[in-house]
N, C-alpha and C positions, 0 to 999 in steps of 0.2 A: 606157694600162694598162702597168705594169710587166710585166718577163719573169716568166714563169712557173718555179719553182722543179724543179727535175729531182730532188729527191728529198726527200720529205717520211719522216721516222723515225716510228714506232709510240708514238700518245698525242702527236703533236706537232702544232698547228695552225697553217697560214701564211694569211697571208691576200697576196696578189698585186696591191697597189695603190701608186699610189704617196705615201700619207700612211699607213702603216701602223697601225689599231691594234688593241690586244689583245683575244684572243678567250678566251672561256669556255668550258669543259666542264662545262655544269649537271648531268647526267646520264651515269654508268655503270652497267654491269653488266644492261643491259635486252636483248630480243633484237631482233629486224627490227621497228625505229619506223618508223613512219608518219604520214601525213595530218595533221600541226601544224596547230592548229586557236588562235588568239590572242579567247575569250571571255570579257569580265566581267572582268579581267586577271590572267586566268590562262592558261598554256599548256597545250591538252590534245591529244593525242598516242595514238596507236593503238600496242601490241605484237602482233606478229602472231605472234610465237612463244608465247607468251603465251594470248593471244585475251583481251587486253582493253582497253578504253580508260581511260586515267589522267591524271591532271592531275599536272602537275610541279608540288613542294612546295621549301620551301627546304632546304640543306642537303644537295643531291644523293639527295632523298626522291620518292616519287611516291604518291599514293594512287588505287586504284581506283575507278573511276567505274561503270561497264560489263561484265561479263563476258561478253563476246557468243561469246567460242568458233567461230569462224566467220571465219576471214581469206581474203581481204584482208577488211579492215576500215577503211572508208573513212566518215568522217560528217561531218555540216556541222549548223549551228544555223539556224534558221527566223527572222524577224524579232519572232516571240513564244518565244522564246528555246527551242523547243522541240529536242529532239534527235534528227536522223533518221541511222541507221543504214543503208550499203546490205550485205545477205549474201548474199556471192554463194552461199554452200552451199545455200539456200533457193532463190535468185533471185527475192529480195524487199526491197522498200523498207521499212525498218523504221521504228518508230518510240518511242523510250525514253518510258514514264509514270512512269518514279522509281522503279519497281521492277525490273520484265522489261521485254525486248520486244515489240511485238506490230505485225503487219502493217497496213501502210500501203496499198501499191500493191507488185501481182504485176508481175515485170521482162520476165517470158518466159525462157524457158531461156538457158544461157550464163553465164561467168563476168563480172559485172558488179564496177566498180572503185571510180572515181572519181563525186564527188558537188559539187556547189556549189548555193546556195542564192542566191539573190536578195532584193532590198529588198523583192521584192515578193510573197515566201514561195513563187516557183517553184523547181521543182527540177529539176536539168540532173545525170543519171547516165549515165555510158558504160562501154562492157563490147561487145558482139557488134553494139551501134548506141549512138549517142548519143540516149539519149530524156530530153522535160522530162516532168516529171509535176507539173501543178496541184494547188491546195490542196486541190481537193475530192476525188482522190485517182486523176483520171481521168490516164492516160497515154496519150503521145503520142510517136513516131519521128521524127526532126527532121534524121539523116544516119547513114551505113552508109561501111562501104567502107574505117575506119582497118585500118594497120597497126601496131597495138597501140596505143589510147587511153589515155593517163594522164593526168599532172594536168592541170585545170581552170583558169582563173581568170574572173571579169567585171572590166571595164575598171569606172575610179570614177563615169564617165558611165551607165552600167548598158546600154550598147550595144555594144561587142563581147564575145564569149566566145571565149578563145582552147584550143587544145585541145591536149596535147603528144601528137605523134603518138611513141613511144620507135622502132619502131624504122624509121622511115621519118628519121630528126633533121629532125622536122620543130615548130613552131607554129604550127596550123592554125587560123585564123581564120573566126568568123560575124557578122553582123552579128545584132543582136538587134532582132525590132519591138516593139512597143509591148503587144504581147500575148501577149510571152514568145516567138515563136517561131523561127527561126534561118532564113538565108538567104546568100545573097552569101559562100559558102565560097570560101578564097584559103588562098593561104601567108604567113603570118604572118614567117617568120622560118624559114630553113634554117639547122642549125645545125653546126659539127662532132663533136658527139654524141650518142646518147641521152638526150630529156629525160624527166626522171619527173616530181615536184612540183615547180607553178610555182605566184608571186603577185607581183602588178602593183606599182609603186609608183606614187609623187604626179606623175610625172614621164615616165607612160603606158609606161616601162621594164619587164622580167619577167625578175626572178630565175629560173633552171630549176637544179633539182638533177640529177647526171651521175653515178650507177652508177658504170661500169668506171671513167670518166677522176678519182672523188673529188673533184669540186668543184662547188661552183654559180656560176654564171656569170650577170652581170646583161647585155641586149641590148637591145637596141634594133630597133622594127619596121623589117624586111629585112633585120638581122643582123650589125648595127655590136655586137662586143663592146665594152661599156662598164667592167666589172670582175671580178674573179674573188675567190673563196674556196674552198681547196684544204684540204680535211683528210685525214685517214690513211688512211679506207676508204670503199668508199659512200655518196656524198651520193643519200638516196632522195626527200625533198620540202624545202619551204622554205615560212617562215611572216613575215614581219612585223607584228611587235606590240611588248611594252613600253607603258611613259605615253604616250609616244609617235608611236609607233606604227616608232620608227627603230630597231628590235631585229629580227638577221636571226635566226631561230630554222632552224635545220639536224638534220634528223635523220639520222644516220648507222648503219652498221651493215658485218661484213662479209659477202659475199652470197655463197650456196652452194647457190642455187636452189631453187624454191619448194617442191621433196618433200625437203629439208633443212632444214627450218626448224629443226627443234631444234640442229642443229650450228649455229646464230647465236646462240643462248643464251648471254648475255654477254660478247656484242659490240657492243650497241646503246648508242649514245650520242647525249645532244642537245647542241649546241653553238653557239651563240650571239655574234654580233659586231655593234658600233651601226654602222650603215652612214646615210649625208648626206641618203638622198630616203626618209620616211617612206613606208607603206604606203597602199595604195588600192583599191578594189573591193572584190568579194570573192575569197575565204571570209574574212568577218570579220562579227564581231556583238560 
């Protein structure tokens, strides 16, 4: 991996490898983006300033999907392409019918986050624990104990689920059995900073996007950095998709804490670079 750049300008994006190439700003002017979600080949995308979820359009356009009102705003698609919302303001597992919301499975008190979905339409939400909750809408606590739980990913095997712990820098790893439910907790990958949104690629590598340091960073399990991509302000998750599936989708933004959200109000930007080892696991439908 190339050296990392000691000063990146406002609206400029590097990427830190050593075959360098050009990156895109699909999107401005949005506030704190979130949860890149690569469905049906489209990119769709949480505003938390906002309170909605939107699918990015050409032309630096985005249409609303969602107006759930309610951030963090975190969702993932079912393998019948169905759309579940987790709100934390509720502390409920939603779930979109093409109009409104309507509850799925109660979370239990606590601010709940992250979401991933499996091939086999479970669903893995963390927030105050890590719980799955089955198709038939029954939930279940499966581990406790993060310091602060963010993004999610499942390996392409559908057997491990890694867990970004932000502020422990950690990659927290389970094994998964054969009935959804988790075990064999380890450290995945210590890392040197905070990770928020992570996803696997073909090559059992994970992208994590980095808050304070502005970049996402591809590793290797126990913590071989493999590549980096550096933009201007908060990298907050990371997505690959495209035809492909070799398109790193980046949602950026700059951060001024969560009872601030309107002061991020057009700052939010998606950004985009084709990177060598296509995408794997989930969140992907």
């Amino acid at each position: 991996m190339s050296e990392r750049p000691t000063v990146t300008r406002p609206g400029e994006v590097q990427i830190t490898r050593e075959a360098h190439v050009p990156a895109q700003i699909l999107l401005k002017g949005r506030g704190l983006v979130e949860c890149p979600r690569w469905h049906k080949g489209e990119l769709w995308f949480a505003d938390w300033t906002s309170g909605e979820i939107r699918v990015l359009e050409e032309k630096g356009q985005s249409r609303l999907v969602v107006p759930a009102k309610a951030p963090p705003l975190s969702f993932d698609f079912s393998p019948e392409n169905k759309l579940f919302v987790v709100q934390s303001a509720s502390s409920s597992l939603m779930r979109f019918d093409g109009e409104g919301l309507k509850e799925f499975a109660a979370l239990g008190p606590g601010r709940w986050n992250e979401i991933v979905i499996d091939a086999a339409g479970r669903i893995y939400v963390n927030g105050p624990s890590l719980m799955l909750i089955l198709p038939d809408g029954s939930v279940e606590t499966q581990a406790e104990g993060f310091q602060f739980p963010n993004g999610m990913a499942l390996s392409q095997d559908g057997c491990t689920l890694v867990c970004a712990e932000s502020w422990a820098r950690l990659l927290t790893a389970f094994d998964v059995a054969p009935d959804g439910r988790l075990g064999n907790r380890r450290i995945w990958a210590e890392l040197p900073g905070p990770p928020d949104g992570i996803c696997f690629d073909s090559q059992g590598a994970i992208w994590y996007a980095d808050v304070p340091n502005a970049y996402c960073r591809r590793v290797r399990e126990g913590g071989e950095m493999l590549d980096e991509m550096k933009v201007d302000r908060g990298a907050f998750a990371c997505m690959l998709g495209g035809d492909n599936r070799s398109t790193l989708f980046i949602t950026t933004a700059r951060w001024f804490g969560m009872d601030k959200m309107d002061q991020m109000a057009g700052t939010g930007q998606i950004v985009s670079v084709e990177v060598n080892a296509p995408g794997a696991g989930w969140p992907y439908n």
